[in-house]
N, C-alpha and C positions, 0 to 999 in steps of 0.2 A: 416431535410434538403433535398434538392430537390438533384437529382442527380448530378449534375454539382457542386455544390458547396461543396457536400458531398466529391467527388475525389479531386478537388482541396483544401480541405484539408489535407487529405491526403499525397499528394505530398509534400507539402509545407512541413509538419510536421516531414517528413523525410528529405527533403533536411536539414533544418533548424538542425533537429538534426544530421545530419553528417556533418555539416559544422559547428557546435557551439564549439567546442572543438580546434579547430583551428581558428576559429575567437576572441575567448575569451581565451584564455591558461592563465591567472591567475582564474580563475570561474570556473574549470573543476570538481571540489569536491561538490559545491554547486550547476551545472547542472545535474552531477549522482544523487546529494539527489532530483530534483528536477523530475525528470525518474522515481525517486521508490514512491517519492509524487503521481505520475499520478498511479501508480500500486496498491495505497495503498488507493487509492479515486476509481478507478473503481473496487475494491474486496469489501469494503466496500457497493458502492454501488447495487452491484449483489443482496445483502440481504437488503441491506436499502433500495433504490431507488427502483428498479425491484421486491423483493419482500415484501418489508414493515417491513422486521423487523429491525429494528434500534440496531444493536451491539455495546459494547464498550468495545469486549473481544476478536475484531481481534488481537488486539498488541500482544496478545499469541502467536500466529500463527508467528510474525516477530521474536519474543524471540525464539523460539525454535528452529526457522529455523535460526538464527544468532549463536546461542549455537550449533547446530549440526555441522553445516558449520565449524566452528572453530576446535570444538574438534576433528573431520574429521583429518582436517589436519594437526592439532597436532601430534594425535593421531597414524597418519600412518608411524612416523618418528621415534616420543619421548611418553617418559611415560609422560601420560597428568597431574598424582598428581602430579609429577618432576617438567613437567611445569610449572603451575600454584601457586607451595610453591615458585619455585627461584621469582616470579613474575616479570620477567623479565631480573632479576639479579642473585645475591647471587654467581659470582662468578663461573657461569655456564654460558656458550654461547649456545642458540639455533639457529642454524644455517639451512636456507634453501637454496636447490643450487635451479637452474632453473626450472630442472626436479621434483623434488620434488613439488616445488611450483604449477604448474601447475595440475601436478597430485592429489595434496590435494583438487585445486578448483574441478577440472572433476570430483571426487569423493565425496567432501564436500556440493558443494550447488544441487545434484542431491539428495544426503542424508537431505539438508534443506526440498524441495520440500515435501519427502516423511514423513519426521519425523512430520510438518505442516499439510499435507492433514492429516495422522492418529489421530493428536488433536482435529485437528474439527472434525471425526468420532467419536471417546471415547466421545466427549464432547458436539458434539450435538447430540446424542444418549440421552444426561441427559437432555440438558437444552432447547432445540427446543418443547419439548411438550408445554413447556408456551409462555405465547402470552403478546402484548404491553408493558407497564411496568417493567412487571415480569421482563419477557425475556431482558430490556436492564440491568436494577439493576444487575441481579444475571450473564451475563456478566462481567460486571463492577467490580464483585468480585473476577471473573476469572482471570481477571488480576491482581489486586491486592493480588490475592493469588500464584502462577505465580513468580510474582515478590517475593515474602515474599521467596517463596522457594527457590529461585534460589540464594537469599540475605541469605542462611546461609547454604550453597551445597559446603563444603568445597573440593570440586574435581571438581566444574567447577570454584574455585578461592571467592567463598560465598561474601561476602560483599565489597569483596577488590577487583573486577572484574577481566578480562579475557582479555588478549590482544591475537587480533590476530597477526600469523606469519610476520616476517619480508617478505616482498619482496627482489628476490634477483635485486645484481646489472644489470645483464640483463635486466630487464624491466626498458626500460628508464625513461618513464613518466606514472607512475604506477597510477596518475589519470584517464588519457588518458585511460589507460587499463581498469579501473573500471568503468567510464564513457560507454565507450559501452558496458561492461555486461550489466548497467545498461539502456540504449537506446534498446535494442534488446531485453531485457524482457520486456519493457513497450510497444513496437509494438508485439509482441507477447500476452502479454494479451490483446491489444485491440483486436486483431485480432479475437483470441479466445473468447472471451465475447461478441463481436459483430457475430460471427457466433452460439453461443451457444444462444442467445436471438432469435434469427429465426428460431429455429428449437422447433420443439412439446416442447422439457422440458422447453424453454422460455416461452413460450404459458402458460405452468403449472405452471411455476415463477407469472407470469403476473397475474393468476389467483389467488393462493394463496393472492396477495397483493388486490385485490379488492373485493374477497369476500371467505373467508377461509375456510368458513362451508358450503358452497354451493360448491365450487370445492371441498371438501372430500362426500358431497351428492353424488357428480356425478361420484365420484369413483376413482379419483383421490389421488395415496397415497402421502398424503400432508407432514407427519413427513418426508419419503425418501427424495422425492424431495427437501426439505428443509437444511436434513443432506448433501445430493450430491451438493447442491448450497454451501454451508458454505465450504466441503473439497474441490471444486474448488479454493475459493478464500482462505484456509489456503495452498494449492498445491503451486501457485504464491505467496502469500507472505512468503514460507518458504527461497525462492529462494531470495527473494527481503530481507529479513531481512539475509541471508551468504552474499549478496553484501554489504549491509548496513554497517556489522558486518567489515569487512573490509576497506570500506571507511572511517570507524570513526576509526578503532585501535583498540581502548581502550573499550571492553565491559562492563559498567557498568549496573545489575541488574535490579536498579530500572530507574536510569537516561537514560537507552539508550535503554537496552533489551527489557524492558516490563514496557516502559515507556506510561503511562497511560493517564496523564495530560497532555502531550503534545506529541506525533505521536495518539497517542489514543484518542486525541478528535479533533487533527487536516485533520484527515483522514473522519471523518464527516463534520465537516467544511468547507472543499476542495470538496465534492459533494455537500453540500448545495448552497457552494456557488456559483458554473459553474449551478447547477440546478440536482437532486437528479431524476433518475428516466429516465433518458436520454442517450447514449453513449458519446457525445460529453461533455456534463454536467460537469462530474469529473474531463474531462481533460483540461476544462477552468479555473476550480476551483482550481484546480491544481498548471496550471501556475501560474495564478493572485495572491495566494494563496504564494507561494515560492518567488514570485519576489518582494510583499509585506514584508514577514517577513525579508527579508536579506535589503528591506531599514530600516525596524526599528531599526534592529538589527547594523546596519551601524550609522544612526543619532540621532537613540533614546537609545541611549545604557544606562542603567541605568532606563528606562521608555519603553522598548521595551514589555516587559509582559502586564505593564498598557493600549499600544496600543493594543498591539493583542486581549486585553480580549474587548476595545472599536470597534474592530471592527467586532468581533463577535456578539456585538451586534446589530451594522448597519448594518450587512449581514441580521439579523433574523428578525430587524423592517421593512427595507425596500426594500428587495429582497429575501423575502420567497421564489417565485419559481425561484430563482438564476437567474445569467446573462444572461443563455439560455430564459429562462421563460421572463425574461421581452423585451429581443430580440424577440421571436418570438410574442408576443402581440403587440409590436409598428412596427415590418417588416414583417409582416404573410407572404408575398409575398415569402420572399424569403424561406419560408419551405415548397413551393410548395401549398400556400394557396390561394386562387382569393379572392382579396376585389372587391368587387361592387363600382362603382362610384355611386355617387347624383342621376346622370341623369336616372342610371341604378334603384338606388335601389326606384323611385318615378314612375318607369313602371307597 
């Protein structure tokens, strides 16, 4: 995008999202999921888009950092086996005051962050030495295994999930609250991934995706860079999956945590569909993507699955390089491109 249009995005995207929670106050649950949609399509794309490896073993990174975030705050109060046997109940009250609460998040999703980035090191240390294919399958498994453990971890609650902490009465409108955690880490990772793409290790990003054994010719350590791209975007979504993990309550294993089939192949989706390989991309996809599923999920209910799986396919027939992509081929102009006229291009 050309200068001018590039900031008056910007602007817009922030106004809009500090006045959406106040213009809309029944939707404030489904704008935060729609914040960590955008954070979870531009992590995805850093490796997808930026460097070509197409993952389907981010949803780790939101499980672990949803599970830290939680038990965090548990943790800092109450015995978390205590917790998680009353499973809610049994007869025991656990109770958060103000302070407490607070103090669990300050401490809990710093801990998502950290608990995230260290996954994607252990684990792309194994799995980054393989390439296309390999690499998205054996992904794919990461998850699903992930999940398997997490579904029979009788101390984070095993198959019968994990709620997180009440909020106490103090916070009045505790979407409201959750909502801007979740607005203020999605300008934050753009922020951040649009400054880290112009600086040399984007460059090395950029290079690995276009030609991988020519940039490790030229000396370029391709495995590093690769690990360091992957713990960037497990860093941001440890954070984004402690928001998550509270915005939805109830942590369920397979359904929420380290849900595969659907955040896990929706986060590729949401860059495919804005256009994979772009800043602005993800976060088209994103929107379009979120404001999509909550009409089906509103008028198609019972057939909401059947839509989403037909529109994933219409996305992949007929806008391979996404909204961006077919925007910039039909309006060059406005990303700073000169079309010739007739007169011009017969000189």
């Amino acid at each position: 995008m050309t200068g001018w249009t590039r900031y008056i995005g910007h602007i817009v995207l922030v106004a809009v999202g500090l006045a959406a929670p106040f213009l809309f106050p029944n939707h404030q649950s489904q704008m935060a999921e729609l914040w960590l949609f955008i954070v979870f399509a531009l992590t995805w794309d850093l490796l997808g888009g930026q460097m070509g490896y197409n993952s389907f073993g981010n949803v780790v990174f939101i499980g672990v950092g949803m599970y830290t975030c939680a038990l965090v705050q548990v943790g800092l109060i109450y015995s978390i086996s205590d917790y998680n046997a009353a499973r809610g109940g049994g007869g025991t009250v656990f109770t958060f005051d103000y302070t407490q609460y607070l103090e669990g998040l300050a401490v809990g999703l710093p801990a998502g962050a950290i608990t995230g980035a260290l996954a994607a090191i252990i684990l792309g240390n194994f799995v980054l030495g393989m390439r296309g294919q390999y690499f998205a399958i054996c992904t794919l498994g990461l998850g699903v295994a992930a999940a398997e453990i997490a579904n029979g971890w009788e101390w984070i609650g095993a198959g019968s999930g994990m709620t997180a902490p009440n909020a106490p009465a103090e916070i009045d409108d505790i979407s409201r609250f959750y909502y801007f955690f979740a607005f203020v880490l999605a300008i934050v990772t753009f922020v951040a991934i649009t400054w880290l793409l112009r600086t040399r290790f984007g460059l090395a990003v950029n290079a690995i995706r276009d030609d991988e054994d020519k940039a490790e010719a030229m000396g370029l350590p391709t495995k590093r860079i690769k690990v360091i791209a992957w713990t960037i975007s497990g860093l941001f979504l440890g954070i984004a999956g402690g928001i998550l993990g509270n915005v939805k309550r109830f942590i369920d294993p397979i359904d929420v945590a380290f849900s595969g089939s659907t955040i896990g192949v929706w986060m590729v989706l949401m860059a495919i569909l804005g256009g994979k390989g772009t800043l602005w991309g993800p976060v088209i996809g994103a929107i379009v993507f979120q404001i999509t599923k909550e009409l089906f999920w509103t008028y198609l209910l019972g057939w909401q699955r059947v839509a989403l799986g037909l529109m994933i396919v219409l996305i992949v027939v007929f806008f391979p390089e996404g909204i961006l992509g077919w925007v910039r081929e039909r309006f060059p102009q406005l990303f700073g491109r000169r079309v010739q006229s007739r007169a011009e291009e017969g000189r």
